[in-house]
TORKELUM-62960 format. One record per residue (C-alpha): residue number from 1; residue in one letter; x, y, z. Coordinates in steps of 0.02 Angstrom, whole numbers, plus 50000, padded with zeros to 5 digits. Layout:
<n NUM, res A, xx X, yy Y, zz Z> $
...
END
This chain:
<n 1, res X, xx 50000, yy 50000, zz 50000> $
<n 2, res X, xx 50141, yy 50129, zz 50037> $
<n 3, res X, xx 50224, yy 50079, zz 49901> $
<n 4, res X, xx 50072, yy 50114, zz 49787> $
<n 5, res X, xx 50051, yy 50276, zz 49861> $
<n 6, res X, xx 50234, yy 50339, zz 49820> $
<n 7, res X, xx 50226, yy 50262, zz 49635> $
<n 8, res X, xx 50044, yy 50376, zz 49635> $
<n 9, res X, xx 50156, yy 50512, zz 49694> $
<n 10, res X, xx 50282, yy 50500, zz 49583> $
<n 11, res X, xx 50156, yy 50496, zz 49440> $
<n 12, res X, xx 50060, yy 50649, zz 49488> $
<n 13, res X, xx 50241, yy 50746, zz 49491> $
<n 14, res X, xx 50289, yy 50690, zz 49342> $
<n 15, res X, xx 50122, yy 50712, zz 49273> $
<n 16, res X, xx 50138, yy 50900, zz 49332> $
<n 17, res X, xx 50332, yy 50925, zz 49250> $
<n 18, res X, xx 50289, yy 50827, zz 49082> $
<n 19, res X, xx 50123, yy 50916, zz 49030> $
<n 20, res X, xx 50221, yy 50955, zz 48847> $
<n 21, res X, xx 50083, yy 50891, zz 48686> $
<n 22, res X, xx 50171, yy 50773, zz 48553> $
<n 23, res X, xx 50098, yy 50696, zz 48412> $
<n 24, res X, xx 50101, yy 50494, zz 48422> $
<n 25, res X, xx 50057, yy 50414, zz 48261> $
<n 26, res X, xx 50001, yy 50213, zz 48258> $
<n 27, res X, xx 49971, yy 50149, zz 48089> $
<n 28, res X, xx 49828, yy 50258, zz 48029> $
<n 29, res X, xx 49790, yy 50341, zz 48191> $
<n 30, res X, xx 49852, yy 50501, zz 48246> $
<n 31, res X, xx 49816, yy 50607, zz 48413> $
<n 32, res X, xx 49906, yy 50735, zz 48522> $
<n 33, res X, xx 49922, yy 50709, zz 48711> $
<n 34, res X, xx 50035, yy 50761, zz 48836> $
<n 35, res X, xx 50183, yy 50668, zz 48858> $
<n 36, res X, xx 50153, yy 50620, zz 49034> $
<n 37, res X, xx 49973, yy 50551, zz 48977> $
<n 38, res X, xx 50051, yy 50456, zz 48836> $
<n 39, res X, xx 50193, yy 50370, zz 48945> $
<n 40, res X, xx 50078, yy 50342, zz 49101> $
<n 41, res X, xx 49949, yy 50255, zz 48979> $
<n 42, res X, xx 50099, yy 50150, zz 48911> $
<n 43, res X, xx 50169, yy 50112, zz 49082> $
<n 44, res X, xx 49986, yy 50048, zz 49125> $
<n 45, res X, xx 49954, yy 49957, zz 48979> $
<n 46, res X, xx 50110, yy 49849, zz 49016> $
<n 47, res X, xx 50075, yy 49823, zz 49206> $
<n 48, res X, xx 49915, yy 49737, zz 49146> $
<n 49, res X, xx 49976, yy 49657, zz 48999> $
<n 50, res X, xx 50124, yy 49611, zz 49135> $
<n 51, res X, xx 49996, yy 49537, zz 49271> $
<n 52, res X, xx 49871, yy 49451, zz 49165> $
<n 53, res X, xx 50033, yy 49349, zz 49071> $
<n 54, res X, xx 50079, yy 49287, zz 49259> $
<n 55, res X, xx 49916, yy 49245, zz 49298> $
<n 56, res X, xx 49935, yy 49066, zz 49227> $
<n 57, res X, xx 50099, yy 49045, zz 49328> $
<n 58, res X, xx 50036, yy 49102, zz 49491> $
<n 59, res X, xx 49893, yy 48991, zz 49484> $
<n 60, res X, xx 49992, yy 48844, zz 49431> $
<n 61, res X, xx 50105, yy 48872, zz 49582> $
<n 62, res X, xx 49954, yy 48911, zz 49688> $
<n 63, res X, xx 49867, yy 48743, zz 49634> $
<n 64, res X, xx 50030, yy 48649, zz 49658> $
<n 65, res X, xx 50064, yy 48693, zz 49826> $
<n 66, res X, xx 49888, yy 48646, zz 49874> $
<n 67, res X, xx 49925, yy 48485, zz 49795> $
<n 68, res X, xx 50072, yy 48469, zz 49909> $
<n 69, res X, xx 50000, yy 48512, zz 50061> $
<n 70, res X, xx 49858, yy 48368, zz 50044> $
<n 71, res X, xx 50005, yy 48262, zz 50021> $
<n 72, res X, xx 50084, yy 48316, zz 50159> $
<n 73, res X, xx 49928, yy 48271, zz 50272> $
<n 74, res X, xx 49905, yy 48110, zz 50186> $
<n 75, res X, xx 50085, yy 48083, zz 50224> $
<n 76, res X, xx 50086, yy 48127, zz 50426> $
<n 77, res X, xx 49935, yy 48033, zz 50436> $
<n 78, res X, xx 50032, yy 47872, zz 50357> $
<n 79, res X, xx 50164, yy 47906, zz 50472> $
<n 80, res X, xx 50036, yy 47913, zz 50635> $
<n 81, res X, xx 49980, yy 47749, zz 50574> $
<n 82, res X, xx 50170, yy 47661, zz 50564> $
<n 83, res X, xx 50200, yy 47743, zz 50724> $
<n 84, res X, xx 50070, yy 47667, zz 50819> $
<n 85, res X, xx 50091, yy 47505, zz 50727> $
<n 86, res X, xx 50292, yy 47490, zz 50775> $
<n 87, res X, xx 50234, yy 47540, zz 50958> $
<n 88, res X, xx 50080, yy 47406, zz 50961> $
<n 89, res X, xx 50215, yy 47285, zz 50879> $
<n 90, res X, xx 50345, yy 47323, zz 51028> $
<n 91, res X, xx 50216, yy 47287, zz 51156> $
<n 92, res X, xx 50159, yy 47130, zz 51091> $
<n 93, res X, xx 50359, yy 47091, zz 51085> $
<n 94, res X, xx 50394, yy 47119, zz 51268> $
<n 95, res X, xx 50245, yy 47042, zz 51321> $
<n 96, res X, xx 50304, yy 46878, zz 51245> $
<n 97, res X, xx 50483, yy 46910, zz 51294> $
<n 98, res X, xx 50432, yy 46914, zz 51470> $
<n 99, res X, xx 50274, yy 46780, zz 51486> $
<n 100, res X, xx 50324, yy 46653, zz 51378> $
<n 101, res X, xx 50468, yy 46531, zz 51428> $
<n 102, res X, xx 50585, yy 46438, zz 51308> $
<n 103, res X, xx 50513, yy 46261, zz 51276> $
<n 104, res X, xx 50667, yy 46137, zz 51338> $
<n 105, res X, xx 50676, yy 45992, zz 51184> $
<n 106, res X, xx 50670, yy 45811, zz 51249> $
<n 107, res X, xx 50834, yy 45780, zz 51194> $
<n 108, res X, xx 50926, yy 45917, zz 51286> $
<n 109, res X, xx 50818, yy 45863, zz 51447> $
<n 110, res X, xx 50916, yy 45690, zz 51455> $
<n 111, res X, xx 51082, yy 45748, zz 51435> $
<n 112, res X, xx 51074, yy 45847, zz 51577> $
END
């Protein structure tokens, strides 16, 4: 916004020190405006001709990065899931390490 304001600014001034006429011919057309007119018009025209060429890039980066963040979630949420998996996986491991004994074969039984 304050940057708008000093461009505006800065147009009005040299609006105000550029109001000379000069003739601008285009193909068959012909008018006389003041300099400051004429170059403020151009600078315009190309600001919009600027913006509406970067539309399709800005919404192609705006569409990709919502892409990404869905992935993202989908992604954390995958990794919640593995988490809790490893963790239910660990528990069912150290409840067998401690409650279930190693089975003694018949054959080592008589040797000792």
């Amino acid at each position: 916004m304050i940057l708008a304001s000093i461009i505006a600014l800065l147009a009005i001034v040299f609006a105000l020190q550029n109001a000379v006429p000069i003739k601008i011919a285009f193909g068959l057309w012909q008018l006389e405006e003041s300099l400051a007119l004429v170059l403020l018009l151009t600078l315009t025209v190309g600001f919009v001709v600027g913006l509406l060429v970067s539309i399709p890039t800005i919404m192609k980066r705006e569409w990709k990065i919502s892409n990404q963040k869905k992935t993202i979630v989908e992604l954390e949420k995958q990794l919640d899931e593995h988490i809790e998996r490893i963790s239910s996986q660990r528990k069912r491991i150290d409840y067998l390490e401690t409650n279930i004994q190693p089975r003694v074969e018949p054959s080592e039984a008589n040797q000792s």
